[in-house]
Every structure is written in C-alpha cells, then in structure tokens.
PDB file of N, CA, C and O in Angstrom:
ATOM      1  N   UNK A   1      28.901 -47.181   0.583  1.00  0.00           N
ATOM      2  CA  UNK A   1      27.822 -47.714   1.392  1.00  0.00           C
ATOM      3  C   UNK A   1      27.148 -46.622   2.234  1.00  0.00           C
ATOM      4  O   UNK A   1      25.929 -46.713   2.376  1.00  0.00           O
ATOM      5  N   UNK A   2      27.696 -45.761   2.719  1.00  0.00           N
ATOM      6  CA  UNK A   2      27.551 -44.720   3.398  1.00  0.00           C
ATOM      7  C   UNK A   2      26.406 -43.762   2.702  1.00  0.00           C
ATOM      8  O   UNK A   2      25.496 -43.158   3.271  1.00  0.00           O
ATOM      9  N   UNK A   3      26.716 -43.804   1.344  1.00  0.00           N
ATOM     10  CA  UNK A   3      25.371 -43.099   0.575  1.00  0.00           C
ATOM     11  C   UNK A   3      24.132 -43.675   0.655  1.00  0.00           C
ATOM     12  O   UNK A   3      23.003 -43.187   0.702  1.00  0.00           O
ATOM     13  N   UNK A   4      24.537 -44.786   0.662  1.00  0.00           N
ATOM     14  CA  UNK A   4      22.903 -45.587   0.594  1.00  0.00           C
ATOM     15  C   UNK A   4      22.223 -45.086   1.892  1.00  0.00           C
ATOM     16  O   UNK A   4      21.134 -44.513   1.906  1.00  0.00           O
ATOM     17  N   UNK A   5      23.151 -45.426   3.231  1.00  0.00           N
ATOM     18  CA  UNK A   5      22.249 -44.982   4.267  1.00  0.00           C
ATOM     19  C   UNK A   5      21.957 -43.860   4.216  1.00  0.00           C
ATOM     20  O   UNK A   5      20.847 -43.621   4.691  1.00  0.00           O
ATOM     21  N   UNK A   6      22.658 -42.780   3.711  1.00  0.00           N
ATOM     22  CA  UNK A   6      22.119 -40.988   3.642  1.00  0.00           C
ATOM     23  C   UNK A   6      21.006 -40.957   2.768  1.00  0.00           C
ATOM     24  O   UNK A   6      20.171 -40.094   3.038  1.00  0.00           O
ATOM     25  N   UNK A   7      20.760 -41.759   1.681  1.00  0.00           N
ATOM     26  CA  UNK A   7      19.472 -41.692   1.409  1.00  0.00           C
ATOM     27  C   UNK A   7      18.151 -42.553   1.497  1.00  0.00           C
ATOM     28  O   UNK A   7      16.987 -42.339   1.160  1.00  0.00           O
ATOM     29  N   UNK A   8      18.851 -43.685   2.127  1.00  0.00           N
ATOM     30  CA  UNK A   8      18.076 -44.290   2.222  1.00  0.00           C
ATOM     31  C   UNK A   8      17.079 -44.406   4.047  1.00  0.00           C
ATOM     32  O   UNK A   8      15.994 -44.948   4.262  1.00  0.00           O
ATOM     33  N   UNK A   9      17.911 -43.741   4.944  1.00  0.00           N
ATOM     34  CA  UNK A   9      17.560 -43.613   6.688  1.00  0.00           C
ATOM     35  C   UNK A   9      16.160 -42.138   6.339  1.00  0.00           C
ATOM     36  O   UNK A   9      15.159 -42.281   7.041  1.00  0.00           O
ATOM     37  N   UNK A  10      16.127 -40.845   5.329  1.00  0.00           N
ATOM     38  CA  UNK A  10      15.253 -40.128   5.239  1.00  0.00           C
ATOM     39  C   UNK A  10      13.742 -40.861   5.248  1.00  0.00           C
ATOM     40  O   UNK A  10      12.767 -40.786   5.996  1.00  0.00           O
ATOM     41  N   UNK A  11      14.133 -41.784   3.741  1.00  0.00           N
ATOM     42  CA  UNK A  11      12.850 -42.468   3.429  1.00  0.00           C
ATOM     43  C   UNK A  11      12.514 -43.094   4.752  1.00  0.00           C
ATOM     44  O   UNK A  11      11.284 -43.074   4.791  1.00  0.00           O
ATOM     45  N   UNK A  12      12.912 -43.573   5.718  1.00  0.00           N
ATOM     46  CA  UNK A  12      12.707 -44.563   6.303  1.00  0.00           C
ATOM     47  C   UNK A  12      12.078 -44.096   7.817  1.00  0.00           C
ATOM     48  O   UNK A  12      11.446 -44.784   8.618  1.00  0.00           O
ATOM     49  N   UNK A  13      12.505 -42.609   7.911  1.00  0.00           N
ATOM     50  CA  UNK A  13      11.997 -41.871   8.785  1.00  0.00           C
ATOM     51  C   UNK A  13      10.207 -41.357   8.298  1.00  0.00           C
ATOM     52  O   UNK A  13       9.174 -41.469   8.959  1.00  0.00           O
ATOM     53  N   UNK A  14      10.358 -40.952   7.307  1.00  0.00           N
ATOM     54  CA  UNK A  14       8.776 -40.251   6.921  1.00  0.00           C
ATOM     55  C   UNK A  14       8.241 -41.756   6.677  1.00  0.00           C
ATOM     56  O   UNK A  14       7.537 -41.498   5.701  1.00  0.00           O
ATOM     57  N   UNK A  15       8.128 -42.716   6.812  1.00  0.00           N
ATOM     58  CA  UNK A  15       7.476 -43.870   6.711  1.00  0.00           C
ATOM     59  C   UNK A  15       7.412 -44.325   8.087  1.00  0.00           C
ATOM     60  O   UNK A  15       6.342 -44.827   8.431  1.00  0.00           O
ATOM     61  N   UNK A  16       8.209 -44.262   8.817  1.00  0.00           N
ATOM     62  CA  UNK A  16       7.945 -44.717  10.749  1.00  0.00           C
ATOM     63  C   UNK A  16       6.528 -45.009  10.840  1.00  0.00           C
ATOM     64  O   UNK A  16       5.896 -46.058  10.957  1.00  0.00           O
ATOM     65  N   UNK A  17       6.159 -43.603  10.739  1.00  0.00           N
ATOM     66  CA  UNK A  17       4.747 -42.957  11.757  1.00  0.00           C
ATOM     67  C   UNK A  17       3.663 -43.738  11.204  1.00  0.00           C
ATOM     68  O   UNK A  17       2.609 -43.611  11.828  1.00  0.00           O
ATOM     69  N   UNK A  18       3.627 -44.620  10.064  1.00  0.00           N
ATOM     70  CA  UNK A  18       2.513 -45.016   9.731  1.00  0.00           C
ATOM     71  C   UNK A  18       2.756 -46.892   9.845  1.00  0.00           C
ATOM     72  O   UNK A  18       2.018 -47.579   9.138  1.00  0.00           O
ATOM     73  N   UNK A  19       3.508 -47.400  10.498  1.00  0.00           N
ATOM     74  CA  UNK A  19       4.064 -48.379  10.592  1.00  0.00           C
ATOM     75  C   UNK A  19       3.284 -48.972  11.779  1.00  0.00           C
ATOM     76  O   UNK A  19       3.084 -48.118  12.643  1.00  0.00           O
ATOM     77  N   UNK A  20       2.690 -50.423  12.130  1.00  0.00           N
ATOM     78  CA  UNK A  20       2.605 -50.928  13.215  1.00  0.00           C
ATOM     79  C   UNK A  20       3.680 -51.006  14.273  1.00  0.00           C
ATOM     80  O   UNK A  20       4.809 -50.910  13.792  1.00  0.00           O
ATOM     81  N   UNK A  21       3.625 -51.193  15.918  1.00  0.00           N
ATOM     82  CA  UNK A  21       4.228 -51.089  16.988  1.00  0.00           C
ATOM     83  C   UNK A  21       5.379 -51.556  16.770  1.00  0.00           C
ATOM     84  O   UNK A  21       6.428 -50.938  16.952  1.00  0.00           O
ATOM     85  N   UNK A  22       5.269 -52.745  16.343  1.00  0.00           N
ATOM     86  CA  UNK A  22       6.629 -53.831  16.485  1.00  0.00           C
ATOM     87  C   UNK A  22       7.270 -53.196  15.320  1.00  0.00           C
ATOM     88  O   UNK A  22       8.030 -52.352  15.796  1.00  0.00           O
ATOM     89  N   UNK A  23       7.329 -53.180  14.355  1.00  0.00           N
ATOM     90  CA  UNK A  23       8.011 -52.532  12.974  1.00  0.00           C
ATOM     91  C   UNK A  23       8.350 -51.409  13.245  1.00  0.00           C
ATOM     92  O   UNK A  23       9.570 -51.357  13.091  1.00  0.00           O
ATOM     93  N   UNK A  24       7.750 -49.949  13.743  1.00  0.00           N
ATOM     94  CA  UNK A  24       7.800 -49.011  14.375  1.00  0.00           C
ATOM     95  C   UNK A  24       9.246 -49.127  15.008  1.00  0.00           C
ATOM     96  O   UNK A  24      10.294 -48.576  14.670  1.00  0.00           O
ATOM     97  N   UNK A  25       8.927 -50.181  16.221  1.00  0.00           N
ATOM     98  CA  UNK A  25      10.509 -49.930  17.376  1.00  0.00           C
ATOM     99  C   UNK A  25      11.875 -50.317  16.146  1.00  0.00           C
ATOM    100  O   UNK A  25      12.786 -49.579  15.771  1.00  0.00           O
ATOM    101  N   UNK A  26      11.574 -51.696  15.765  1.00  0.00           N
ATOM    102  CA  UNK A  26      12.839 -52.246  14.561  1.00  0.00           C
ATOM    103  C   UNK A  26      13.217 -50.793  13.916  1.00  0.00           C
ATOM    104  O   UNK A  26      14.418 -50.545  14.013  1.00  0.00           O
ATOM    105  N   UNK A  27      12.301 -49.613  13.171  1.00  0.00           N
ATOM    106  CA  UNK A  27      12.678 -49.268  12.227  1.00  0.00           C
ATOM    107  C   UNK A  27      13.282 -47.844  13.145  1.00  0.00           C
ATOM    108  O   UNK A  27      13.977 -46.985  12.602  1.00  0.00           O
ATOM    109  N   UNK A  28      12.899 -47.792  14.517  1.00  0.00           N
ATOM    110  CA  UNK A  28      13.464 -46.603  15.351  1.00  0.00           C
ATOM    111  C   UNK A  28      15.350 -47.139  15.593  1.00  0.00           C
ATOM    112  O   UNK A  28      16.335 -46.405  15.519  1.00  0.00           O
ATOM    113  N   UNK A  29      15.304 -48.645  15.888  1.00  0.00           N
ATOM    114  CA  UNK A  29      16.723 -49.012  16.010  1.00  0.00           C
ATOM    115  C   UNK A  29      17.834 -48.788  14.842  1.00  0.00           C
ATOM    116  O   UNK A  29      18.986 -48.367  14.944  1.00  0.00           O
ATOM    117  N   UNK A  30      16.960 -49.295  13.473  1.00  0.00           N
ATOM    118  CA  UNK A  30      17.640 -49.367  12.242  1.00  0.00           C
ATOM    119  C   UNK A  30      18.554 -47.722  12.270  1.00  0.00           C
ATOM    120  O   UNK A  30      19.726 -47.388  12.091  1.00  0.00           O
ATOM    121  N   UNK A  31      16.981 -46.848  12.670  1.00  0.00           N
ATOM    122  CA  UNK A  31      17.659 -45.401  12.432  1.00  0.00           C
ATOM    123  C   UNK A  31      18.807 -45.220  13.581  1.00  0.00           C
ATOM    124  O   UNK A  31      19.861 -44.635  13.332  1.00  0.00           O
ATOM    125  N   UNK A  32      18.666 -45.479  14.179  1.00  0.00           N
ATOM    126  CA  UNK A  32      19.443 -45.154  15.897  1.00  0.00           C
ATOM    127  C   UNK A  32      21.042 -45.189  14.714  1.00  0.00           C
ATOM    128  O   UNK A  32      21.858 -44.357  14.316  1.00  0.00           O
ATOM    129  N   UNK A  33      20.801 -46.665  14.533  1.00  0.00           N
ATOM    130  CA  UNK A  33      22.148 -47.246  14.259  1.00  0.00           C
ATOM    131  C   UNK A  33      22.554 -46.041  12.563  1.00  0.00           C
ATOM    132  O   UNK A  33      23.672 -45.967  12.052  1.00  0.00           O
ATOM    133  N   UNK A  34      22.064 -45.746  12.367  1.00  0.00           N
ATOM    134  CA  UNK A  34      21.958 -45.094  11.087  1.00  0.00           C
ATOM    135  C   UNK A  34      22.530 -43.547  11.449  1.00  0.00           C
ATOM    136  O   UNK A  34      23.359 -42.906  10.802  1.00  0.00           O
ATOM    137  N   UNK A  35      21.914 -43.194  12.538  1.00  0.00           N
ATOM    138  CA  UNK A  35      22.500 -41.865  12.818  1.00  0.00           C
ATOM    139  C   UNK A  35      23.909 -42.036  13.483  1.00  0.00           C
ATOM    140  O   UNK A  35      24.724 -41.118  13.385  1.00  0.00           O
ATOM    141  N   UNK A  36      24.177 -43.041  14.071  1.00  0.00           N
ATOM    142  CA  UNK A  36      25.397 -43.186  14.697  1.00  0.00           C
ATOM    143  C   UNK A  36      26.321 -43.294  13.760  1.00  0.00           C
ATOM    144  O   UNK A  36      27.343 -42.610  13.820  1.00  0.00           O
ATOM    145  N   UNK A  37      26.154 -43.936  13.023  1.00  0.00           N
ATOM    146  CA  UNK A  37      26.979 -44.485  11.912  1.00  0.00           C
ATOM    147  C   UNK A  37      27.479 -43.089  11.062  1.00  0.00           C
ATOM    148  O   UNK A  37      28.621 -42.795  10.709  1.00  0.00           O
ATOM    149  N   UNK A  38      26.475 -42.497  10.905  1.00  0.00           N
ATOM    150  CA  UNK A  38      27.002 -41.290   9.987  1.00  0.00           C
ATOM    151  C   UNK A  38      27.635 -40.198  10.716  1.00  0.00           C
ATOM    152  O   UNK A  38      28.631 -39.582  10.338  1.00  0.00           O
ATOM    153  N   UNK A  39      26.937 -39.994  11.859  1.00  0.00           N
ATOM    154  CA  UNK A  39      27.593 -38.837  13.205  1.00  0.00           C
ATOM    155  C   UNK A  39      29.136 -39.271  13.318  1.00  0.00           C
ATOM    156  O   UNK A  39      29.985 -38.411  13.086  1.00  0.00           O
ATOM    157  N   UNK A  40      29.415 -40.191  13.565  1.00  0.00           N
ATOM    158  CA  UNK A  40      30.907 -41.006  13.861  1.00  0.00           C
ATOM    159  C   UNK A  40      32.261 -40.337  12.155  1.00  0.00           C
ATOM    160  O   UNK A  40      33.490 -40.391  12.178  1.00  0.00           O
ATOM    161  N   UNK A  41      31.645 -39.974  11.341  1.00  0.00           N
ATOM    162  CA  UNK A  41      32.174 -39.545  10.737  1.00  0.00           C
ATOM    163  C   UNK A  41      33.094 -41.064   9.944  1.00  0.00           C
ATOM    164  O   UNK A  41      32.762 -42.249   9.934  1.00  0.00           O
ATOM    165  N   UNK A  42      33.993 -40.553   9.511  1.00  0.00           N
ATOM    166  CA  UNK A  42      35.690 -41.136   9.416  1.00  0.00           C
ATOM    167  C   UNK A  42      36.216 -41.219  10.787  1.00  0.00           C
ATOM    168  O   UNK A  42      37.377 -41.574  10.585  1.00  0.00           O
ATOM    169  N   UNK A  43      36.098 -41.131  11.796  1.00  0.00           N
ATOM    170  CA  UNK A  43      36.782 -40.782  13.376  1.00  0.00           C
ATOM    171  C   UNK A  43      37.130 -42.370  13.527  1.00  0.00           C
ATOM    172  O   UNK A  43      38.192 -42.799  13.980  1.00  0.00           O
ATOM    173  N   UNK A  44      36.099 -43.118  13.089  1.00  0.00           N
ATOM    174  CA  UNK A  44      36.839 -44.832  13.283  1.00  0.00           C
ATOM    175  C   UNK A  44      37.943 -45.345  12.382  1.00  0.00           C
ATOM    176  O   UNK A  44      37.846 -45.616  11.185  1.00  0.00           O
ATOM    177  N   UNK A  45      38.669 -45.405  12.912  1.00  0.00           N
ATOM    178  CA  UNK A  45      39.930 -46.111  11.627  1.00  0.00           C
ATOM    179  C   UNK A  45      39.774 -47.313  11.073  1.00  0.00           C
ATOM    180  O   UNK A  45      40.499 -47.629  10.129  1.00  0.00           O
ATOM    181  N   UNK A  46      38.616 -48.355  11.658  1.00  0.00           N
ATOM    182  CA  UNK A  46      39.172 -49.464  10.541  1.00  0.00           C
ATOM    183  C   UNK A  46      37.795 -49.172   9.650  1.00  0.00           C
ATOM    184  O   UNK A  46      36.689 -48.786  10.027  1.00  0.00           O
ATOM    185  N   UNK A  47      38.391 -49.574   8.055  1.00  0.00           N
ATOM    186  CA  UNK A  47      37.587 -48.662   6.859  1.00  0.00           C
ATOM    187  C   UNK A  47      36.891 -49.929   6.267  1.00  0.00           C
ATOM    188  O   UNK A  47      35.958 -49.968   5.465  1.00  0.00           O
ATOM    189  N   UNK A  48      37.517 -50.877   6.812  1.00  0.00           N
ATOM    190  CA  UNK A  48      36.939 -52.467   6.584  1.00  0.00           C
ATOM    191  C   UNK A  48      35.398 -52.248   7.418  1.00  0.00           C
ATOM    192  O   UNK A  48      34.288 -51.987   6.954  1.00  0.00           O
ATOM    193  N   UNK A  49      35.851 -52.474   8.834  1.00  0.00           N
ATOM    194  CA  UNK A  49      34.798 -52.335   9.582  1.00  0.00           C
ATOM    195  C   UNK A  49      33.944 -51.192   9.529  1.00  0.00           C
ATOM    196  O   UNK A  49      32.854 -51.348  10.079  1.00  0.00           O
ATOM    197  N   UNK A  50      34.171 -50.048   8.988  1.00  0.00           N
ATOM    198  CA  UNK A  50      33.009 -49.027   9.078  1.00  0.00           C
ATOM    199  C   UNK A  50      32.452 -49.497   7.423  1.00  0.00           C
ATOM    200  O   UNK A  50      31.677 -48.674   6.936  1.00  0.00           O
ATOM    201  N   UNK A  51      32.645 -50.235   6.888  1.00  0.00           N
ATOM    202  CA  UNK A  51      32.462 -50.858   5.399  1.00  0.00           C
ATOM    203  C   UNK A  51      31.432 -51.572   5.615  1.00  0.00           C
ATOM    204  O   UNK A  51      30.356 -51.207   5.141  1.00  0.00           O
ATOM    205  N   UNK A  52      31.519 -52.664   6.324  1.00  0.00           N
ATOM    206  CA  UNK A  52      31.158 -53.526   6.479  1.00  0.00           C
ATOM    207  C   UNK A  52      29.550 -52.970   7.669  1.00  0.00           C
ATOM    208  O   UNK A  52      28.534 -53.665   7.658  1.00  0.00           O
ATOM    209  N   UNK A  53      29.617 -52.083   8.284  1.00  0.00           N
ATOM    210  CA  UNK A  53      28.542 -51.742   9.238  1.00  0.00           C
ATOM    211  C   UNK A  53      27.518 -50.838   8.341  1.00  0.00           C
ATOM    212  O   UNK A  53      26.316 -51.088   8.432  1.00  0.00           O
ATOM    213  N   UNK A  54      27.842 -50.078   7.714  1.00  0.00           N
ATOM    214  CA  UNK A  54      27.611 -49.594   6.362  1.00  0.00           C
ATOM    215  C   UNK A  54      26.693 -50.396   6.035  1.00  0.00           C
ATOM    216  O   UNK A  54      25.577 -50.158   6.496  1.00  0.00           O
ATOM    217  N   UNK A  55      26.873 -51.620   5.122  1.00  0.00           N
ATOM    218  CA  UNK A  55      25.935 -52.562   4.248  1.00  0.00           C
ATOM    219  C   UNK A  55      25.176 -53.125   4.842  1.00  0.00           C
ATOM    220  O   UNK A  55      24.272 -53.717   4.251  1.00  0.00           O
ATOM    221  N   UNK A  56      25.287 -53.143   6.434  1.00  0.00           N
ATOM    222  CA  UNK A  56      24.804 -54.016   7.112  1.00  0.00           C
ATOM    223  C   UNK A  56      23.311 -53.252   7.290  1.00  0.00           C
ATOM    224  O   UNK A  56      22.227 -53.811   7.123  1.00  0.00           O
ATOM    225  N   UNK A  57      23.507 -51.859   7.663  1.00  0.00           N
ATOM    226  CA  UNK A  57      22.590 -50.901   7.956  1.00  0.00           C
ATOM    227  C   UNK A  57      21.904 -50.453   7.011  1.00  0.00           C
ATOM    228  O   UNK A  57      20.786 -50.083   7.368  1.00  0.00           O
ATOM    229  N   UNK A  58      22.264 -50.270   5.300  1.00  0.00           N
ATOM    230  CA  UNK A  58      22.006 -50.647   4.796  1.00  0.00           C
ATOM    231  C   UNK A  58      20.758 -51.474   4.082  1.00  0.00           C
ATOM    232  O   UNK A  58      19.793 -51.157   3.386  1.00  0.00           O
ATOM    233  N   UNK A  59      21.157 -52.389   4.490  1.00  0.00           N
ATOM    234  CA  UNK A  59      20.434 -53.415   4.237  1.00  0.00           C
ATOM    235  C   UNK A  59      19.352 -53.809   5.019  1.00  0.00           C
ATOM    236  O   UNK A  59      18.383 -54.381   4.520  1.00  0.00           O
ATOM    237  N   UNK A  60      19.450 -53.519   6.348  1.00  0.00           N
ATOM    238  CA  UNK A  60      18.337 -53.037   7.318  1.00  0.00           C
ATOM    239  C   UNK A  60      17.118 -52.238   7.059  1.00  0.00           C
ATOM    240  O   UNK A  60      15.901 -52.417   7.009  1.00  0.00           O
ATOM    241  N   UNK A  61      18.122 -51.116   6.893  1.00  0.00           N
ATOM    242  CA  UNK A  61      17.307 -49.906   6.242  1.00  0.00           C
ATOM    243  C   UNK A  61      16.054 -50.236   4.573  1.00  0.00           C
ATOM    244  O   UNK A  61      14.929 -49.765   4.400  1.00  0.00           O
ATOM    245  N   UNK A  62      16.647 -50.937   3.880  1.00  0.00           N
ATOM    246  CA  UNK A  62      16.129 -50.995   2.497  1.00  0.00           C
ATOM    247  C   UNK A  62      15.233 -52.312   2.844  1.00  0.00           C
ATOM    248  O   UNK A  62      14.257 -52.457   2.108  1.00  0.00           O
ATOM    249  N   UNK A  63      15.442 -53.371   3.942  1.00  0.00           N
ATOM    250  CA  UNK A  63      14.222 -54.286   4.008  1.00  0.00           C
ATOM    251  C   UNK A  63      13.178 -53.852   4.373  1.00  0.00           C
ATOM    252  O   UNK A  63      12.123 -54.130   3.803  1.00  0.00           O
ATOM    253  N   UNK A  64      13.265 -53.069   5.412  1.00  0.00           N
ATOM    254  CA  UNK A  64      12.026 -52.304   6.220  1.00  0.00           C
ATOM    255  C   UNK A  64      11.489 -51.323   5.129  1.00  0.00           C
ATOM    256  O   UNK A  64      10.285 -51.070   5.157  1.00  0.00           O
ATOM    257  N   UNK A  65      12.337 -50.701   4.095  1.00  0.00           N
ATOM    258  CA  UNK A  65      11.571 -50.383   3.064  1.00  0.00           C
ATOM    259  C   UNK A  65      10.405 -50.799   2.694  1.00  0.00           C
ATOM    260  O   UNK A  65       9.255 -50.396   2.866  1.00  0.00           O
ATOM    261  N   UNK A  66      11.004 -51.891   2.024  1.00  0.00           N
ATOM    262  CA  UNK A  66      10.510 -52.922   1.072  1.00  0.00           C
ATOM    263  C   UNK A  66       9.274 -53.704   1.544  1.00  0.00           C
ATOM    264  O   UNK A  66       8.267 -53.929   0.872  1.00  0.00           O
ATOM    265  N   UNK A  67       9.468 -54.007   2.562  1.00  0.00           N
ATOM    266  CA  UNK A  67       8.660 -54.790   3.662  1.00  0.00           C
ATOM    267  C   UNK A  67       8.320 -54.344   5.090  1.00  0.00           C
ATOM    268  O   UNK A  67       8.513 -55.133   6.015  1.00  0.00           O
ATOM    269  N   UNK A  68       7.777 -53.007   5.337  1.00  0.00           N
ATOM    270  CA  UNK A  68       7.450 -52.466   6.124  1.00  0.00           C
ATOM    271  C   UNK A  68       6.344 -52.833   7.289  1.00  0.00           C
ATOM    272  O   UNK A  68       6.127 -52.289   8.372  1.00  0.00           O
ATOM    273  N   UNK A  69       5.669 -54.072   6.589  1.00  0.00           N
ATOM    274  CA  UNK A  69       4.366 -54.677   7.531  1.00  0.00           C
ATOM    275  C   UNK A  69       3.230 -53.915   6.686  1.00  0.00           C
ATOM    276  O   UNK A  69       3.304 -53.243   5.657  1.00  0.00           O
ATOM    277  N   UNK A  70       1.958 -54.338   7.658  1.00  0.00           N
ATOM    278  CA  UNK A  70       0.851 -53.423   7.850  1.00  0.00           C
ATOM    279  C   UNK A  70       0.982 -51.825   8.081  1.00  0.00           C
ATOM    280  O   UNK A  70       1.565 -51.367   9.064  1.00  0.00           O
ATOM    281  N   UNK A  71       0.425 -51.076   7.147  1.00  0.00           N
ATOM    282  CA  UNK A  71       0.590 -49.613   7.379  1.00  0.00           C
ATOM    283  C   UNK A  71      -0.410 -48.966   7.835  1.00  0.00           C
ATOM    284  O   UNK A  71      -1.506 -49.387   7.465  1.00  0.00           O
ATOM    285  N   UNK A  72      -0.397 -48.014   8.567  1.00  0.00           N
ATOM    286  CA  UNK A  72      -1.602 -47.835   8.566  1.00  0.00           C
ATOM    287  C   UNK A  72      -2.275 -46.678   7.361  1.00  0.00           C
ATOM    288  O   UNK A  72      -1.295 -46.119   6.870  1.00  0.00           O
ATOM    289  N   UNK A  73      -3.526 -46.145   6.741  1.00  0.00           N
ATOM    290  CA  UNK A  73      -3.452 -44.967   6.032  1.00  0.00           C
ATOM    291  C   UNK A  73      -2.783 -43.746   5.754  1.00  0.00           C
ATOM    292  O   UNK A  73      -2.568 -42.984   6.696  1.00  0.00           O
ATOM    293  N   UNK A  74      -2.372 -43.402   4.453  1.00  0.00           N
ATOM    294  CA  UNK A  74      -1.203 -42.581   4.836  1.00  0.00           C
ATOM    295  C   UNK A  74      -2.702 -41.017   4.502  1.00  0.00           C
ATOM    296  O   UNK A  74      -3.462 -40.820   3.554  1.00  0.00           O
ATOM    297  N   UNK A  75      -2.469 -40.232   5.897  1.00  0.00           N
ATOM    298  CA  UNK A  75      -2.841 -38.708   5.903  1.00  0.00           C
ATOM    299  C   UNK A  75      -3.240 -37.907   4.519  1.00  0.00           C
ATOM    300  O   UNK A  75      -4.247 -37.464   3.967  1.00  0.00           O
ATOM    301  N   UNK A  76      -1.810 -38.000   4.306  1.00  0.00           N
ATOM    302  CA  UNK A  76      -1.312 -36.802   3.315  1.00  0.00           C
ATOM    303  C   UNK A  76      -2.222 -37.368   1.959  1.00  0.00           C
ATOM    304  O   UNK A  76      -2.665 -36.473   1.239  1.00  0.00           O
ATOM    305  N   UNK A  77      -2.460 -38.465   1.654  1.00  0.00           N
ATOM    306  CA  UNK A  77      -3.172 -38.866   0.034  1.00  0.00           C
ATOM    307  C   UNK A  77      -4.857 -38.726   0.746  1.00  0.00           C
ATOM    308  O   UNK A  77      -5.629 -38.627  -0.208  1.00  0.00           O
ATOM    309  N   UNK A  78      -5.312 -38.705   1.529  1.00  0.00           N
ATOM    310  CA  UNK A  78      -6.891 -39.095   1.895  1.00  0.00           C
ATOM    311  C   UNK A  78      -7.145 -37.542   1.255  1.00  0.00           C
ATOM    312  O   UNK A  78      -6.346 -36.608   1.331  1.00  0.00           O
ATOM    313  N   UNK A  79      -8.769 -37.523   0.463  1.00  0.00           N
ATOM    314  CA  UNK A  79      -8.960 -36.165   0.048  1.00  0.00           C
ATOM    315  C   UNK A  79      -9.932 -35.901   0.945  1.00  0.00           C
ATOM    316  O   UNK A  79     -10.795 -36.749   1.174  1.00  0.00           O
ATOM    317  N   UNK A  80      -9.925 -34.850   1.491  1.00  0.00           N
ATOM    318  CA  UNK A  80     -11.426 -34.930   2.291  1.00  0.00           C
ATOM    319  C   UNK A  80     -11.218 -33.011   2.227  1.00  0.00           C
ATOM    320  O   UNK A  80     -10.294 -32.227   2.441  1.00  0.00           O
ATOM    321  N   UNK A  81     -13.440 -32.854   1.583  1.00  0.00           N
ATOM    322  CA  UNK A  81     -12.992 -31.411   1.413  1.00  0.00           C
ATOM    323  C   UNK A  81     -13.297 -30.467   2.280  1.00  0.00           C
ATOM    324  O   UNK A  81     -13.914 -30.698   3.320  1.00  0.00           O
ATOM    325  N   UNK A  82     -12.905 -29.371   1.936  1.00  0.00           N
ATOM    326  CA  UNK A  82     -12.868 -28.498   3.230  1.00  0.00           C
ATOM    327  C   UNK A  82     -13.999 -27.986   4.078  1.00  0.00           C
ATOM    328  O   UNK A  82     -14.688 -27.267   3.355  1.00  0.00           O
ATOM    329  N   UNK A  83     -14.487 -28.040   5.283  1.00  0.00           N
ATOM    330  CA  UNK A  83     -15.708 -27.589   5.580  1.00  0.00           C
ATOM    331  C   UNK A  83     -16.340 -26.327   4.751  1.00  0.00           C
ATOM    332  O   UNK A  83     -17.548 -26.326   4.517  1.00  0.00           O
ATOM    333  N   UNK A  84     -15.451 -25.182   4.281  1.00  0.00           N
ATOM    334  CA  UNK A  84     -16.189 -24.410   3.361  1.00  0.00           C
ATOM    335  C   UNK A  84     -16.886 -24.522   2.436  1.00  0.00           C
ATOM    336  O   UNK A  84     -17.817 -23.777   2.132  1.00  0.00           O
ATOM    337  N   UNK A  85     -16.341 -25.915   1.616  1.00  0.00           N
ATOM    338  CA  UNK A  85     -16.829 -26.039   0.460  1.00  0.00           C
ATOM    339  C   UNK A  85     -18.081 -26.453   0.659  1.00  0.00           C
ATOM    340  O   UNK A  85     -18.213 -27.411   1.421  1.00  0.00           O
ATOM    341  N   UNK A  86     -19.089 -25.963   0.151  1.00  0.00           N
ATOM    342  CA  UNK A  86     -20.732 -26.339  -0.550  1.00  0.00           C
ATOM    343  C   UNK A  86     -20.856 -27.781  -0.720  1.00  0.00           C
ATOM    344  O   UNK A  86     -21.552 -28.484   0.013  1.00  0.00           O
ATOM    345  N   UNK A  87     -20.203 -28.185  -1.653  1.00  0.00           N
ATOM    346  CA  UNK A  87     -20.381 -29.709  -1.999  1.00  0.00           C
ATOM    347  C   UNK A  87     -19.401 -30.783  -1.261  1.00  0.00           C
ATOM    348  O   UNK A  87     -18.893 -31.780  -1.775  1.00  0.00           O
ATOM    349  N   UNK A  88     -19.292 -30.394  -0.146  1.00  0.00           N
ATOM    350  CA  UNK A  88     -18.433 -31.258   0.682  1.00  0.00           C
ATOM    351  C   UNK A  88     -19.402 -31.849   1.674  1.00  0.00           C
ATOM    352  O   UNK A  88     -18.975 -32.949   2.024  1.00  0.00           O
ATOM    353  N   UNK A  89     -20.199 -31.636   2.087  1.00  0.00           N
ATOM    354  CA  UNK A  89     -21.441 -31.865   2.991  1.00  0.00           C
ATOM    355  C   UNK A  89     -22.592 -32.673   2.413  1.00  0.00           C
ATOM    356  O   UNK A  89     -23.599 -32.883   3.088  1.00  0.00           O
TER     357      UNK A  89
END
C-alpha cells in the first residue's frame, strides 16, 4: 500500500496548483497525511494499522485524482509565441 502512496502523493502534488480553493486545502491534507505516513517509516509497530492507514490514504489520494473538481488552465500546454517571433503579433 505504501507504493501506491509513493507514487501516487507526486501526481497529486503537481496537480494542487491548478485545483479550486476547497479541493486545493482537501488535497494539501491528503498530502500532509501522505508525508507523515511515509516519514514515520516502519518506526510504528502495528503492521495491521500502518496497513490499513496506507489504503486509506491511498484511496484519498487516487479520488482527488480522479475527481479533482474544476481546474483551472494548465500553464505548461497553452502555446503562446514568443514576443520575437514575426508571426506571433
């Protein structure tokens, strides 16, 4: 379970910034809990319960994926050309 959140808390960070307010804070907590979870290591002994917090986060993590809300435009795809160019004007 632990993998899912290692790859799945990245995606979920480069997607924040383009997220409305309310979705925004949810997806700042999801991570909170996401970094804790992995920082904590093995240091917790019950393997049930760090199992179980795992899927939970998880599953947090991969709804806000999935269902992120309203986005706003993402930057990086808009083409817009460079003031140098001739035919950009």
């Amino acid at each position: 379970m632990e993998g899912y959140v290692r790859l799945l808390a990245p995606e979920l960070s480069k997607l924040m910034p383009r997220m409305r307010d309310g979705m925004q804070g949810t997806a700042r907590i999801v991570l909170r809990y996401a970094d804790e979870l992995l920082d904590s290591g093995s240091a917790t002994g019950d393997l049930a319960r760090r199992s179980h917090d795992a899927g939970v986060n998880a599953r947090a993590l991969l709804g806000l994926l999935e269902r992120p809300g309203e986005l706003t435009p993402d930057t990086d795809t808009l083409h817009t050309p460079p003031v140098s160019d001739p035919g950009g004007r």
